[in-house]
C-alpha positions in Angstrom: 76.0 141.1 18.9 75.0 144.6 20.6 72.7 145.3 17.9 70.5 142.5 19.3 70.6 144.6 22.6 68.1 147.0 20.6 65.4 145.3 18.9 62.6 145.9 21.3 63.7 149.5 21.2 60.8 152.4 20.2 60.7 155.8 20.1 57.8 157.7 21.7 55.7 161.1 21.0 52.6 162.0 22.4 50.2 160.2 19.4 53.1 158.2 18.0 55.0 155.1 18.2 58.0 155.1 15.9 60.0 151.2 15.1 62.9 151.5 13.3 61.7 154.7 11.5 57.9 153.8 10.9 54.7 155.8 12.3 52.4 154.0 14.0 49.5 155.7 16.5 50.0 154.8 20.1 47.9 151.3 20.7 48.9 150.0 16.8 50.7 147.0 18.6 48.0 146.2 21.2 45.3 145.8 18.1 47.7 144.3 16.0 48.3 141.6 18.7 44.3 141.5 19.3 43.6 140.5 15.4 46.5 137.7 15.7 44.2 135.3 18.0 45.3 132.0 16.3 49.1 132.8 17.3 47.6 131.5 21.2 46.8 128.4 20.1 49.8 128.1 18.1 52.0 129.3 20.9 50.9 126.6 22.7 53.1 124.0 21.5 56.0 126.0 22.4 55.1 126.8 26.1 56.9 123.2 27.5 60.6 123.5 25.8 60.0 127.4 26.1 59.9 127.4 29.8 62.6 125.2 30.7 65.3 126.6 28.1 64.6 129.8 28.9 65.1 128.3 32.6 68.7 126.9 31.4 69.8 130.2 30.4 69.0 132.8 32.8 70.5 130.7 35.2 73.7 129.7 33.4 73.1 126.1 32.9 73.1 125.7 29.7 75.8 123.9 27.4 77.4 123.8 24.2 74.9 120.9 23.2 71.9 123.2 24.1 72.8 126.1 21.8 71.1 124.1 18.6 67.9 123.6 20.5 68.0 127.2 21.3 68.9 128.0 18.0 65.8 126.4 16.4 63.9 127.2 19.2 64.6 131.4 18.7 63.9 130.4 14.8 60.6 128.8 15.3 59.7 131.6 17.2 60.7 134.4 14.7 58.7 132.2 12.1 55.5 131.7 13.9 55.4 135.4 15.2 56.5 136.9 11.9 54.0 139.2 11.1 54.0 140.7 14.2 55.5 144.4 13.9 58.0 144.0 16.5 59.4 140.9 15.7 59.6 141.8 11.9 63.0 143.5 13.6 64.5 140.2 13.5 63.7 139.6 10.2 66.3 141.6 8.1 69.9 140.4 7.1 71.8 141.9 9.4 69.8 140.8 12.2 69.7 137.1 11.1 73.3 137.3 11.0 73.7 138.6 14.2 71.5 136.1 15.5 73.6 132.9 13.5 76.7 134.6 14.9 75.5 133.3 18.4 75.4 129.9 17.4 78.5 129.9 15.5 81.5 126.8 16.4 83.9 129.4 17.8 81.1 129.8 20.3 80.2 126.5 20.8 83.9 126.0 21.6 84.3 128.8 24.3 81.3 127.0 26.4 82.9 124.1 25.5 85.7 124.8 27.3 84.5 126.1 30.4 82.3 122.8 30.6 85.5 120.6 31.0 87.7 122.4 33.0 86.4 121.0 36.1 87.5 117.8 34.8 90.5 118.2 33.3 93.7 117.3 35.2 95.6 120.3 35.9 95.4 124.2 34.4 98.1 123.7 32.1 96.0 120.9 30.8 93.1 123.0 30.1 95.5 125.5 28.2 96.9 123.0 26.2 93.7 121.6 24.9 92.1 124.9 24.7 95.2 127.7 23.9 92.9 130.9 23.3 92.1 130.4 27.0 95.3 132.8 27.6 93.7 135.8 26.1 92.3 138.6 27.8 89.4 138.1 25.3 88.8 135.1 26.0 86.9 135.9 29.4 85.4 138.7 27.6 83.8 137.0 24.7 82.4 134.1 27.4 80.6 137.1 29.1 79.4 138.6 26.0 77.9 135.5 24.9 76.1 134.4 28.0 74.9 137.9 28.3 73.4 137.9 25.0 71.9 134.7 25.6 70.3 135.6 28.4 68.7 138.5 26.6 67.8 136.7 24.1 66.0 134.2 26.2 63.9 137.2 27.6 62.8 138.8 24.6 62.1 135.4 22.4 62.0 132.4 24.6 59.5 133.8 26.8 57.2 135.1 23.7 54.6 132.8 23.7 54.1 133.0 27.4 54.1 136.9 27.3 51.6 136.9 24.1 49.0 134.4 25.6 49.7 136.4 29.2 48.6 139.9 26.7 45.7 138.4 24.8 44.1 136.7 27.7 43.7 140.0 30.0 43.4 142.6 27.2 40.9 140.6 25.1 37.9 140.6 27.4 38.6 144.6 27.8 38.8 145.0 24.1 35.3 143.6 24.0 33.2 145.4 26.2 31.2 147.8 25.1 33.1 150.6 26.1 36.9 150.7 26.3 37.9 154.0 26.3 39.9 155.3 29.2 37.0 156.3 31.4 35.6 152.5 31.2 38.7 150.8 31.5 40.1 152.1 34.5 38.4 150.2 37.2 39.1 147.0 35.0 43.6 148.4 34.7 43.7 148.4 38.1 42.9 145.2 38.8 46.0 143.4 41.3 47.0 141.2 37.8 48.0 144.5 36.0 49.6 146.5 39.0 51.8 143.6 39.3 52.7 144.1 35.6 53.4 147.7 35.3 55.6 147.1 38.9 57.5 144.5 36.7 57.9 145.9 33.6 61.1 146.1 32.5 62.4 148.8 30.3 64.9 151.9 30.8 64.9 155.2 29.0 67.7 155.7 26.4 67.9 159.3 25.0 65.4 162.1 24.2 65.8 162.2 20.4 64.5 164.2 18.0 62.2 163.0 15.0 61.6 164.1 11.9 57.8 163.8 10.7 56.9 163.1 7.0 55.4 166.9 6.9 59.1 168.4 7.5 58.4 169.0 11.5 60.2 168.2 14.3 58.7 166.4 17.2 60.9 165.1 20.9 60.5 161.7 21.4 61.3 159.3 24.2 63.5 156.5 22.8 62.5 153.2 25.2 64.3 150.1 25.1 62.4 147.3 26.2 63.7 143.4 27.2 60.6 141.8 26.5 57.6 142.1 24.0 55.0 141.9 26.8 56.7 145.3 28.1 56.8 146.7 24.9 52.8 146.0 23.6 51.8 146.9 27.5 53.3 150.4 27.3 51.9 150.8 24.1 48.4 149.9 24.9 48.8 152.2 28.4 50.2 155.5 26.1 47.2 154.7 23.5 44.6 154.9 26.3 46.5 158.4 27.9 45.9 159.6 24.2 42.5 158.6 23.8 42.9 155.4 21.9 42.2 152.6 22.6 40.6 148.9 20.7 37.6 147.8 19.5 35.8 144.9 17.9 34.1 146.2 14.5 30.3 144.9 14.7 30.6 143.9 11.1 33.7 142.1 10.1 34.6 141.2 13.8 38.5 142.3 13.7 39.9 144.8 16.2 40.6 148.2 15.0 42.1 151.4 17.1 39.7 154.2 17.8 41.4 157.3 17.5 38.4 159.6 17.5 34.8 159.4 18.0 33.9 157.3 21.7 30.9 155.5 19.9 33.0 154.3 16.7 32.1 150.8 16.1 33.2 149.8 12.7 36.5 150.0 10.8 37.9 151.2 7.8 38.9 147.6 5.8 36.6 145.7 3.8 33.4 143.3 5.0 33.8 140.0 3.1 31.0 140.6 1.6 30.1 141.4 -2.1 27.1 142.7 -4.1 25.1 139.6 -5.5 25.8 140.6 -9.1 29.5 140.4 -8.2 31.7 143.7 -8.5 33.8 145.3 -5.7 33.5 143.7 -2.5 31.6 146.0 0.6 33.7 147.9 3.3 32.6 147.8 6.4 31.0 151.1 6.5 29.4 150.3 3.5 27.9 147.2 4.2 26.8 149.0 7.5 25.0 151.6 5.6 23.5 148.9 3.2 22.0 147.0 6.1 20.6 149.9 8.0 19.0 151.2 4.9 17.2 147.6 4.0 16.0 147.8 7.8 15.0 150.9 7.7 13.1 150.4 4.6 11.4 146.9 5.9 9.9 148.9 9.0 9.0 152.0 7.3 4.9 152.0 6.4 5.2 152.3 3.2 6.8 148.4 3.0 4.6 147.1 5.1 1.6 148.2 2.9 3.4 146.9 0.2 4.2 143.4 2.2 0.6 142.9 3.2 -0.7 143.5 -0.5 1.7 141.1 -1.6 0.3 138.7 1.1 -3.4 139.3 -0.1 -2.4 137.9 -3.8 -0.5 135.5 -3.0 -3.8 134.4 -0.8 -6.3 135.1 -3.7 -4.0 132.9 -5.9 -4.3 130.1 -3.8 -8.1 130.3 -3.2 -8.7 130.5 -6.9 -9.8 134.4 -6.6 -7.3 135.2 -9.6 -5.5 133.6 -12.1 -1.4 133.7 -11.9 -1.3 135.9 -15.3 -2.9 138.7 -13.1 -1.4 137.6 -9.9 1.8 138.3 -11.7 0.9 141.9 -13.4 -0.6 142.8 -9.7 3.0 141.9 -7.7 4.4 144.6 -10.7 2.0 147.5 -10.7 2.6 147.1 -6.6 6.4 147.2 -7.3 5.5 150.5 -9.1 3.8 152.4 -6.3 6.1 151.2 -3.4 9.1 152.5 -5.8 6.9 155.4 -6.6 6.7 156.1 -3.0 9.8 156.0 -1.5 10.8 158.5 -4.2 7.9 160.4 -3.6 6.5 161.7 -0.3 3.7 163.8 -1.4 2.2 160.4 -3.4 3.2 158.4 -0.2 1.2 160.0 2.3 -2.1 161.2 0.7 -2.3 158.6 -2.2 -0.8 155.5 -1.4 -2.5 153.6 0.7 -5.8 154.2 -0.5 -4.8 152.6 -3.7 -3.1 149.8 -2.4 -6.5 148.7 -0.8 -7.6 145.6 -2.5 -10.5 146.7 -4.7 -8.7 150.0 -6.1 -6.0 147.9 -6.6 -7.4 144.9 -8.6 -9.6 147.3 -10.3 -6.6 149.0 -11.7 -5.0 146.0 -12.3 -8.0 144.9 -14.8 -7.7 148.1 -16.2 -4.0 147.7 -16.8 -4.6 144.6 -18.3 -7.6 145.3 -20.6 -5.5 148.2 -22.0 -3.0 145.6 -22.9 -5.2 143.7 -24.4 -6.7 146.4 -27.0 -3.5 147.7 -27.9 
């Protein structure tokens, strides 16, 4: 059961978070936790039983009858808040089994016993219906078990409580315009998140050494934490000392971490969007650089010539002016020169405009036309 003791356990550098052996950047957990926004409403429905069995157990009241409620209490949890990177520690064999060994019937029978022997008749009693009682390991394993418990109870009872506590006060930063470190301070120091950092509970391990992908060597500070709330709040305070910090992508509207570059304000993952003809679907930057080109191009003079001719025939066609066999070769001839011109910026500034006017224009149309005709 001590390996439960280290689950909330990190290792950090100065631009790195390492869990369980993986590289993340410092803030990684804080964005992660951002881009999960359903798990508030979800953690809702835990909030009642959460409180008052996390209650029971940090206070020692709990019973042999209350270990399956905690038991698929602590599984709910790990199920809801699975793909959090954190609580993905929980999810490996050997951690499941550790977990199952808490709820086991040799336990249930050790709390069992101290239950009724306030009631039973005399001490020999007691030993009589309970004989392991005469061990020395008897007292031991009691304390092992509440303590781990209780531990328990911090890190995954309270969850939901710490995760809506995170997301409600780190969200509104996360979406200002501006939450780098220099914007951000005034907001950190508000009394909520003094109290916070004066609560936090975590101790320093070991200075250990950590071997980077590229061969090196870097010193690390190996944290362990009790809660997750500790854990993401460290993370997000270390991400802003380094310069990162989260960020709302203008395009596809999921948090990323800015690592470099103050006035970053789209990610690297993909849009939702796709071409119209099918095909590859957009990234963001892509789909950024599509739309600022298509607004570039509808304020640039050279479509608003073309827009206004376009106007004029579709007018004339109405009016009876011209027929819909030229109205149709006059929208493709101006097709032509607005192509023509965004290609070419000699033509565009000296020559077209004064053909787009409506009688050059119409008169090259009928020439177009007639040359169809003979040929």
């Amino acid at each position: 059961m001590e390996a439960l003791f280290q689950n909330f356990t990190a290792e950090f550098t100065d631009r790195h978070l390492y869990l369980r052996g993986k590289k993340y950047p410092l803030g990684a957990l804080c964005v992660e936790m951002l881009r999960h926004s359903e798990l508030v409403e979800k953690g809702e429905a835990f909030l009642p039983e959460g409180r008052a069995l996390e209650f029971e157990v940090r206070r020692g009241a709990f019973t042999s009858n209350d270990l399956d409620a905690i038991r698929t209490y602590i599984f709910d949890i790990l199920k809801t808040y699975r793909e959090l990177k954190p609580l993905q520690m929980f999810q490996t064999p050997e951690q499941i089994g550790n977990l199952n060994a808490l709820f086991n019937e040799d336990i249930r029978t050790v709390l069992q016993s101290v239950e009724e022997k306030p009631f039973m008749e005399s001490e020999e009693a007691w030993e009589r219906k309970f004989p392991f009682v005469k061990y020395p390991a008897y007292q031991t394993c009691y304390e092992n078990t509440v303590r781990a418990l209780i531990h328990i109870s911090r890190m995954l009872l309270g969850l939901p409580m710490d995760f809506r506590f995170l997301f409600n006060h780190i969200h509104p930063i996360a979406d200002a315009y501006s939450c780098d470190e220099k914007h951000t301070t005034e907001m950190l120091l508000r009394p909520v998140f003094n109290d916070l950092k004066a609560n936090a509970a975590s101790s320093l391990l070991s200075y250990t050494e950590i071997q980077t992908s590229k061969g090196k060597t870097e010193i690390g500070r190996r944290i362990c934490f009790e809660t997750y709330l500790d854990l993401v709040f460290t993370d997000y305070y270390e991400g802003l000392r380094c310069g990162h910090y989260p960020r709302k992508c203008i395009v596809c509207g999921k948090y990323f971490l800015v690592t470099s570059g103050h006035e970053q304000k789209i990610c690297n993952g993909y849009s939702g969007f796709r071409p119209k003809n099918g095909g590859r679907m957009y990234s963001c930057k892509q789909y950024a650089a599509l739309k600022y080109k298509t607004r570039a191009e509808k304020d640039s003079p050279v479509t608003k010539i073309y827009t206004t001719r376009r106007g004029g025939i579709r007018q004339d066609v109405n009016r009876g002016n011209i027929t819909e066999e030229f109205a149709e070769r006059a929208k493709l001839l101006a097709e032509e020169k607005r192509d023509r011109a965004r290609r070419d910026p000699e033509y565009a500034n000296h020559q077209y405009e004064k053909e787009m006017r409506k009688r050059p224009f119409y008169a090259e149309v009928e020439r177009h036309m007639q040359a169809q005709r003979e040929g």
